[in-house]
N, C-alpha and C positions, 0 to 999 in steps of 0.2 A: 504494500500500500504506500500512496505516495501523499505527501503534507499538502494539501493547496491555503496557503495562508490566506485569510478574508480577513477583511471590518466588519466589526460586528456594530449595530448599536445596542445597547445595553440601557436597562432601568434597574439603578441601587436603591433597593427599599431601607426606608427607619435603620431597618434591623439587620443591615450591612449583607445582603442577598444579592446574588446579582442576577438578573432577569433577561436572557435576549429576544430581543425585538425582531430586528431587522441583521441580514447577512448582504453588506455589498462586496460585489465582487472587483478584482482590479478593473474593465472596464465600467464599472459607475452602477451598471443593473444592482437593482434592489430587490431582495426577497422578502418580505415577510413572514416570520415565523409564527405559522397558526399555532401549535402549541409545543411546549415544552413537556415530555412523556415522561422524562426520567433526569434526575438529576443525579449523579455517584462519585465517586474517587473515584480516581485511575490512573494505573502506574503508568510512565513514560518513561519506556524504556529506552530508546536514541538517546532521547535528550538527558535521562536519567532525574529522578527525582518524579513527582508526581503532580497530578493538577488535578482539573473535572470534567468530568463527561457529561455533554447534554443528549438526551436523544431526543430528537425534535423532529417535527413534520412541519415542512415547508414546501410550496412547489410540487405537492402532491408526491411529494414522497420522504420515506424515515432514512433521518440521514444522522450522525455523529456528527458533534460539535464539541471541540475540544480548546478546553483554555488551560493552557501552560505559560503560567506564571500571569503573563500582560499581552500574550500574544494567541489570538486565538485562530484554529483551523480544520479544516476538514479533511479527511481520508480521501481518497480515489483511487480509483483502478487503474489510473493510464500512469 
C-alpha cells in the first residue's frame, strides 16, 4: 500500500476531539466526509510510532484515514 498525503479539514470539539470534515486532494477537489465509522489507534509501522485511524465513508465508498502525528493520509493500491 502506498501513502497519498491529503488536507484534511478538521473540527476540534470543547473536549480536544478531532473530527474530519472535509479531505482535499493536491489538485483542490473536495470530498466531504459523510460519516466517521470508527475511530482507533494504530501502529505505524514505516514511520514507527503510532497515530489514529478513521474509517470513514466519503464519495460512496469506506476508505482509511490516517493521522500520524500533524500529517494526515490515505492508503492506495497504485
Amino acid at each position: 500500500m502506498k501513502r497519498k498525503y491529503v488536507s484534511v479539514v478538521t473540527l476540534y470539539d470543547l473536549a480536544g476531539n478531532i473530527s474530519p470534515l472535509f479531505i482535499v486532494w493536491d489538485n483542490g477537489v473536495k470530498y466531504k466526509i459523510d460519516r466517521v465509522i470508527q475511530r482507533c489507534p494504530a501502529s505505524l509501522f514505516e514511520s514507527g510510532g503510532s497515530g489514529i485511524r478513521y474509517t470513514c465513508l466519503f464519495n460512496g465508498q469506506r476508505r482509511y484515514l490516517f493521522l500520524d502525528e500533524n500529517k494526515w493520509y490515505i492508503e492506495s493500491q497504485s
